[in-house]
N, C-alpha and C positions, 0 to 999 in steps of 0.2 A: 288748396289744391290736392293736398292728400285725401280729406277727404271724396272730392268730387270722385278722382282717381279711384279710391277702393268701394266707395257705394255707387256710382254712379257706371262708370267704364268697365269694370272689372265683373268678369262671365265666374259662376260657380266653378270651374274649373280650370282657373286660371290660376297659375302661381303666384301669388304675392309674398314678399319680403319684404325683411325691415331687419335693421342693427338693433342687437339684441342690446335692450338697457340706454339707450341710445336716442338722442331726438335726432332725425332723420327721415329724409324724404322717403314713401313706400314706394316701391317699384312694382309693377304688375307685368308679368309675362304671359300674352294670350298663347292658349293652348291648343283651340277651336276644337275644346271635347276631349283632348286627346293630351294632359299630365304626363303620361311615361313616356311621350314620343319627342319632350324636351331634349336636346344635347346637353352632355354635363359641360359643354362649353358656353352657350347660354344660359346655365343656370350661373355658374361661376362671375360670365361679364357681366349679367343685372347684379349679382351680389358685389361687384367691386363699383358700380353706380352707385347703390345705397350707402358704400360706404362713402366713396366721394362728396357724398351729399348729407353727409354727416359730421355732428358735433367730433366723434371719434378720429377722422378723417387722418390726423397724425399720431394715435397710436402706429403699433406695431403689429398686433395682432387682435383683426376684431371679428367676434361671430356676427354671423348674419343668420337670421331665422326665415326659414322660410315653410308655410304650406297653401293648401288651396284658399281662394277666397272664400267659399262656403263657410270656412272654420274661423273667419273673421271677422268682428263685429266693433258696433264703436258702443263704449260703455252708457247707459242711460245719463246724460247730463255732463257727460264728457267733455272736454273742450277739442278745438278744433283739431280732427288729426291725431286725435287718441283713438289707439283700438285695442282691442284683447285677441289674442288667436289662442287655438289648442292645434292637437294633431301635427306639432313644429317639426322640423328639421333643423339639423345648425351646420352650416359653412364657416370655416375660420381665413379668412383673407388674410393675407401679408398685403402690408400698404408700406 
């Protein structure tokens, strides 16, 4: 599903995250073109989805990474649901 999710659904301009270091569902936030016009409330409640949907999930404090999906890729030979990003940001959730 992650994968379908980040190659399939997910527009160049769309924000994707994921729990940094973390196996964990990727979250995609459509942006329709438009990255700066996110709320930093919307960006916070996908980051607290990823982590719920993560291995981390009872830490205490976890970052979450997030940038566009352009800068996302799944590595050659990868297995399902792996990716590499650059260009990140990091959110630190209290769970």
């Amino acid at each position: 599903a992650n994968d379908y999710l980040t190659l399939r659904v997910a527009r160049p301009d769309d924000l994707w995250l994921h729990v940094r270091g973390s196996t964990s569902a990727h979250v995609v936030i459509q942006t329709h073109k438009q990255p700066n016009r996110v709320p930093p409330e919307t960006l916070r409640f996908a980051a607290q989805v990823a982590v719920q949907n993560s291995t981390s999930k009872h830490s205490g404090y976890v970052p979450v990474d997030y940038t566009l999906k352009k800068y996302v890729r799944k590595p050659r030979g990868g297995k399902a649901g792996t990716a590499l990003y650059t260009h990140e940001k990091t959110l630190h959730i209290d769970t």
